[in-house]
N, C-alpha and C positions, 0 to 999 in steps of 0.2 A: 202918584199921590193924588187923591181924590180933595178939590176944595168944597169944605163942605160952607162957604157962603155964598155961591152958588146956585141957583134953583135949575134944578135939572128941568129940559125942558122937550118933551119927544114931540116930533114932528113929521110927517111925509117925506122921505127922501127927497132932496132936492139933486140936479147934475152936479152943479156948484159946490157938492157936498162929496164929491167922489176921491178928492186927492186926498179928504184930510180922513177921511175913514180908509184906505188906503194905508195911511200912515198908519193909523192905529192899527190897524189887523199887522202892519211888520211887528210893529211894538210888541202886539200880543206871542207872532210866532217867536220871536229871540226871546220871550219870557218863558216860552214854553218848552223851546231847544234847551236853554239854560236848567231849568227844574227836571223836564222831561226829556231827557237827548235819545234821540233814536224812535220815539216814540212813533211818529209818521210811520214807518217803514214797518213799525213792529205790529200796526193795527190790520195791515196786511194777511203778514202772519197768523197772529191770530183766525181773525178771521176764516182763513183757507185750514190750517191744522186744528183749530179748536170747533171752531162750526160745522168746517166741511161745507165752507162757502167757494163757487166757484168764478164767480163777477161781484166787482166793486164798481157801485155809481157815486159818481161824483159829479155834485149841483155847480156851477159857475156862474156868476150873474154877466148878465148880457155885457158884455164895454169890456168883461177884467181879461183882456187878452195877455197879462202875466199871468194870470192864475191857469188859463187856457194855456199855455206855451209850458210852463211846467208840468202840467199834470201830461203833456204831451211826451213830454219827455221821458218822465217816468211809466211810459206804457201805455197809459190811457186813449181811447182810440172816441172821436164825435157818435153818441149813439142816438140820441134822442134832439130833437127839436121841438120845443113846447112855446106856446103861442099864450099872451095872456095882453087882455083889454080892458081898460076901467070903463066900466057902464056905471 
């Protein structure tokens, strides 16, 4: 449920910011299992029989060694190392 007397307020990610976005992203996948079940699995699919695509990349930010360990599991293999610095 969204309060709307609140001011929404965007900012630069902080570290200190990691556990509770975290939270949210579970929040959002069981909202999305619930309305969408199977969906994950089914973009695959698509993908490979309707495109006629043969590699799926998938982005991870640096720290989410869950999201890392999952997508491990499910197949996914380290392909790329990409470097970025704030100038």
């Amino acid at each position: 449920m969204i309060n709307t007397e609140q001011d929404l307020q965007i900012r630069l990610f902080q570290e200190n910011d990691r556990a509770e976005i975290e939270k949210i992203s579970w929040q959002v996948q069981e909202w999305e299992k619930q309305y969408y079940p199977g969906r994950a699995l089914s973009v695959e699919k698509i993908a490979k029989e309707k495109y006629g695509l043969s590699k799926m990349l998938i982005a991870v930010i640096c720290g989410n060694e869950g999201a890392e360990k999952l997508y491990k599991r499910m197949g996914y293999i380290p392909y790329e190392l990409e470097l970025v610095k704030n100038i």
